[in-house]
N, C-alpha and C positions, 0 to 999 in steps of 0.2 A: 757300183760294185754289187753282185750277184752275195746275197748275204741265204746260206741255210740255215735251217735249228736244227737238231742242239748247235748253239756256236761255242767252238773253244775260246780260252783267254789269247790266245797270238794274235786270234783276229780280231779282235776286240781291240787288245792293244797296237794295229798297224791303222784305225781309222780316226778319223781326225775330222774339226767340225767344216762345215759344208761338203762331206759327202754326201756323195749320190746313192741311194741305197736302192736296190732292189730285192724285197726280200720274199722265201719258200721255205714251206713247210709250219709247223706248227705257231701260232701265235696265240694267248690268252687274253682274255678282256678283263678289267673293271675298272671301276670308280668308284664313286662318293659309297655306294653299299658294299660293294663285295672288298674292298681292299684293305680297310679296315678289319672285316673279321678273318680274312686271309691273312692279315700279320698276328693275329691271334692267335691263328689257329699253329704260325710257327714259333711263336713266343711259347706258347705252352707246350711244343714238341708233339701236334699232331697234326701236322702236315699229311703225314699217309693217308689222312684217313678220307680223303679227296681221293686218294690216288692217282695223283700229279706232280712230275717232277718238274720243280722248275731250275734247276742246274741247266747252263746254256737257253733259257729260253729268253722269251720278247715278252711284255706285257702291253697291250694298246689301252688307252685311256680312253674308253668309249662304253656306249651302251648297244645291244645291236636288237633294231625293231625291223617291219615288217619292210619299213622304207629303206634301210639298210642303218650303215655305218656312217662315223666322224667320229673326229679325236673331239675331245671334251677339255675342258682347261685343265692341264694338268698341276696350275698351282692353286687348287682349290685344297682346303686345308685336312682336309682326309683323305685324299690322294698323294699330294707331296711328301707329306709327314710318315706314305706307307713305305717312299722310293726308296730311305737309309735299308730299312729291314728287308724289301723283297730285294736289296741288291746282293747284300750279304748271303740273303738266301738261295742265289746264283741266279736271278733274271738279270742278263744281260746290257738287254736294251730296254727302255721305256720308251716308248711313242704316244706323245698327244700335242697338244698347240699351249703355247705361253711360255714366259720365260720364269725361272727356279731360282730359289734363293739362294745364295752363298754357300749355306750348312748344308744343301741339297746339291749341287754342284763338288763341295768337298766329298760326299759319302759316297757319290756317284765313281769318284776318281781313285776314292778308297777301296772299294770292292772293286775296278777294273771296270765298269758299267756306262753303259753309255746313253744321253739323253736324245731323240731323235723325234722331227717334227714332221709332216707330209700335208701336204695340201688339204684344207677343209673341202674336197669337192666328195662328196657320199655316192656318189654312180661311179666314178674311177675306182673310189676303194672296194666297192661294192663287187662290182666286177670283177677281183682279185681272188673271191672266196669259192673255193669249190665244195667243202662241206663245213655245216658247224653242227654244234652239242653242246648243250648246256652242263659243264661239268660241278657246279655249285652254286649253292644257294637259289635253288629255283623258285624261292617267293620271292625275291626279289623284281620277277618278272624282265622287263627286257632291262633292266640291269646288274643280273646276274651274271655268275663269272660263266663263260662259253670259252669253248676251245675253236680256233677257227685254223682249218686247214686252206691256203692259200697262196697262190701264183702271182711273182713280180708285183709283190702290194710294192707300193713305193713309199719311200721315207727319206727323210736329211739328216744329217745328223747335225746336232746343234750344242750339243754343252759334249765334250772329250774330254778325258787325262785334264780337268781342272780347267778349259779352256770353254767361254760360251759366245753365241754371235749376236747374245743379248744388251 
């Protein structure tokens, strides 16, 4: 399924787990550094000051170096623990590799959000990206958060409406 950003909630709510996803347009990055102070920074009501909306967006669980991309574990314990809050926060989709725990799977289905996985290969995904920018936290180095603009990245989707193929 041809997935754009921003995505509304109808489409969110028509996908179910093992779709096929191909998705365009905006996606953001982080992990273990950026995602933690990104729920910070919506905890405390300063999200603007990034100026990033993430209503309808993707977030990918990755770092992106000079080699390119890969999803990164996403149940690593500053990641997962970020999924409740940036879903509420309106990120749609999370994309990375490994399976979510129960309380992460309910938050997912609570906000309408969905869990999605895509092949560990870095040259397929790699090849998807037609431009990026690092929109936060650039001491972070290459795992700061970046905005990546991109063609038919591919994804599956794997944890739906409370439902995992874990």
């Amino acid at each position: 399924m041809l997935i754009r950003t921003p995505i509304d909630e109808a489409t969110i709510s028509e996908l179910k787990i093992y779709d096929k996803l191909e998705i365009s347009g905006t996606i953001f990055t982080g992990r273990d550094a950026a995602l933690p102070r990104l729920v910070k920074l919506i905890e405390s009501g300063r999200l603007e000051e990034l100026g990033i909306d993430l209503r309808g967006s993707i977030i990918f669980h990755t770092a992106v170096s000079p080699a390119g991309i890969g999803p990164t574990s996403s149940n690593k314990h500053d990641i997962e623990t970020s999924i409740p809050a940036l879903s509420k926060a309106g990120v749609k989709i999370h994309v990375g590799k490994g399976s979510l725990s129960a309380a992460t799977v309910e938050a997912l289905k609570a906000n309408n959000s969905i869990f999605a996985v895509n092949p560990p290969v870095t040259a397929l995904l790699t090849s998807t990206i037609r431009e990026k920018r690092v929109v936060a936290f650039p001491e972070e180095g290459m795992e700061a958060m970046h905005l990546l603009q991109v063609e038919n990245f591919p994804a599956i989707v794997a944890i739906a409406h409370g439902e995992s193929i874990f």
